[in-house]
N, C-alpha and C positions, 0 to 999 in steps of 0.2 A: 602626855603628848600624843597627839593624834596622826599618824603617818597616812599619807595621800600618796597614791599614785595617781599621774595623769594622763590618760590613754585618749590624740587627737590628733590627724594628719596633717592639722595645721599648725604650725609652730607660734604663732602670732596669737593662738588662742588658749595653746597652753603656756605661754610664757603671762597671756594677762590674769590667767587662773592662777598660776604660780606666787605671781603679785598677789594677789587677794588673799590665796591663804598664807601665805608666809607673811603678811600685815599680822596676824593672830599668834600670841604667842603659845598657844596649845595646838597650833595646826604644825605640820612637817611637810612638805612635800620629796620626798624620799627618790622620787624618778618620775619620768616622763619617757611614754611609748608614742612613736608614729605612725602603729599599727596594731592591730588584733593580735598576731601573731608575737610582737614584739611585747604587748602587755600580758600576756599571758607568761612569758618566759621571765618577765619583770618581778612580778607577783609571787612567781615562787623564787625567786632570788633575793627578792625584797621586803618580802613579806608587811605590805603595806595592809593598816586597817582598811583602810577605801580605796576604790576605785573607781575616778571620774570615767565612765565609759562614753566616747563618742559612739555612735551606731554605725555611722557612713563611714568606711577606713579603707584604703585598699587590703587588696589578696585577703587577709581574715576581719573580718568587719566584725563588728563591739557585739553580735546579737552569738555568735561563733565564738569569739572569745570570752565571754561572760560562760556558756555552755561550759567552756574547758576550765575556768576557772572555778567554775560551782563544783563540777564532776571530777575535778580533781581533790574534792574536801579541804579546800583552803577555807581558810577562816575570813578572809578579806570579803567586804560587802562593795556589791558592786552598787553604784549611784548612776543611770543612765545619765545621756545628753543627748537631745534630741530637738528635732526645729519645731516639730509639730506636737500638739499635747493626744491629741486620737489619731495613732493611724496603725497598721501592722507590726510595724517595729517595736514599737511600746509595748504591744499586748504579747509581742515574741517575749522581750525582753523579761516580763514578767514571769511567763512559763519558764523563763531558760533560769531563775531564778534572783533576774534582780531586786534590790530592797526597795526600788522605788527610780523614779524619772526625775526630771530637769529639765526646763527648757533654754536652750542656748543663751539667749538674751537675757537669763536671771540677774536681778541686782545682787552687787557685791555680800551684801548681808544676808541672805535669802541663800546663797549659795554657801559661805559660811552656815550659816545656821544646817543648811543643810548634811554639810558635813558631819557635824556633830552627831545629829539625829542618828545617822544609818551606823555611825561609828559607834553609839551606845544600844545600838540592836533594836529602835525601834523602827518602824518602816515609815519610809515619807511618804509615799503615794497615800492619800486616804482613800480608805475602803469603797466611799462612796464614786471616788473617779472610775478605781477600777470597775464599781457595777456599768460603769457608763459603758468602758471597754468593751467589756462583755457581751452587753447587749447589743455593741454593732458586731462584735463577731462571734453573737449565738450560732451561727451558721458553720462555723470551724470547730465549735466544741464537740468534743467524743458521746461517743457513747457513754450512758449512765456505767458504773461498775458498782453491783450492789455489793460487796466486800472489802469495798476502800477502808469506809471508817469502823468496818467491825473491831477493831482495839478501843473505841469511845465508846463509855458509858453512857445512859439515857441524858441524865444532865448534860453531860460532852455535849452530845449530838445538840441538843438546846441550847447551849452555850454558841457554837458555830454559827449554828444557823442564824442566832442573831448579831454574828462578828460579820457575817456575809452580807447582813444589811445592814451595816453600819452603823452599829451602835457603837458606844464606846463603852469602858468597863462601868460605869457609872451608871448608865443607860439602860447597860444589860442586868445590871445588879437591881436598878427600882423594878425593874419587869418580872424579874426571878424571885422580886423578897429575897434577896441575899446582899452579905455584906462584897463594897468594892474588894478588898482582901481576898474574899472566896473566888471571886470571879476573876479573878490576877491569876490565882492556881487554877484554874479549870482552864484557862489560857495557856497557860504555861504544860501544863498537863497536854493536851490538845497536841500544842506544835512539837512537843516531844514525840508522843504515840505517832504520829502521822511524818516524821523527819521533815518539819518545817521552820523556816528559818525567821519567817516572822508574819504578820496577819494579814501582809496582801496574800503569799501564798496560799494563806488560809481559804480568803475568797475566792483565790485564784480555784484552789479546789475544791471547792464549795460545787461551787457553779458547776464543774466537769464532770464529778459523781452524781450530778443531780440534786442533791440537797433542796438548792435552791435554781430556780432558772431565771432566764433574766426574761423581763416584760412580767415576771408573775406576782411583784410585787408591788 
């Protein structure tokens, strides 16, 4: 069973989410927040695997609360919700550590399935959106740090750089001459040494140390 919270100041939109996943008999929905503040307090009380994050909330909004629920080493994966698919908020969200977005309007199935996705650790956003991200806010990104990934191997580092441009492990395995299998551990390997939670973040820091930059590909 898969336990949801659902974090949204409007009550009319987390009672139709509530319907949709509780239709699934592997979904839970475990509680409902009406604010940033209140999902966060949720979350360690509740210890839900997911968390529907709205972005817009009063007093602590979902970009602030995501923050405290990542930095507080909970295990729950946050799933944003959002109106727009590019704007600030999203590319926040992702630094602040969520697994991935949503856009408001998702169809029932789509939002389900989504569920599942972030709740078995892999990430929904594909890599390829977030290079989209990226590239409209190359202008925000840090300074290169050349000792980020000195804990990766040569392969490592090869391996990244082509998660960063979205490949998938199949992808990156015909390009390396290696088996999918190998390329599953050098992933795995990767979001370990680096404390990441899954391959957007990879991208996410991909691009911030430099690796790769965006327009360069």
């Amino acid at each position: 069973m898969i336990r949801v919270l659902i974090a949204d100041d409007q009550a009319l939109v987390r009672g139709g989410f509530r319907m949709i996943l509780e239709s699934r008999d592997d979904l839970d929905v475990v509680g409902e927040a009406a604010d940033g503040a209140e999902a966060v307090a949720l979350t360690a009380d509740l210890t839900p695997d997911v968390v529907l994050m709205d972005v817009r909330m009063p007093e602590v909004d979902g970009l602030e609360a995501t923050r405290r629920i990542i930095g507080s080493g909970s295990p729950a994966r946050v799933l944003v919700l959002t109106t727009y698919d590019v704007d600030d908020s999203v590319y926040a969200a992702l630094r602040a550590g969520a697994s991935g977005f949503l856009l408001k309007d998702v169809r029932p199935a789509e939002l389900v399935e989504a569920v599942r996705i972030i709740a078995r650790g892999d990430a929904l956003l594909a890599p390829s959106v977030t290079r989209r991200l990226l590239d409209r806010f190359m202008d925000t990104l840090p300074a290169p740090s050349p000792h980020a990934l000195d804990a990766l191997t040569s392969r490592e580092m090869e391996v990244l750089r082509l998660v960063a441009f979205a490949l998938s492990n199949a992808e990156i395995a015909a390009h390396l001459v290696l088996t999918e299998a190998t390329v599953k551990t050098h992933v795995s390997a990767i979001l370990r040494k680096l404390g990441l939670r899954d391959r957007v973040q990879a991208v996410v820091l991909a691009y911030e140390v430099g690796l790769v930059r965006p327009r360069s590909i």
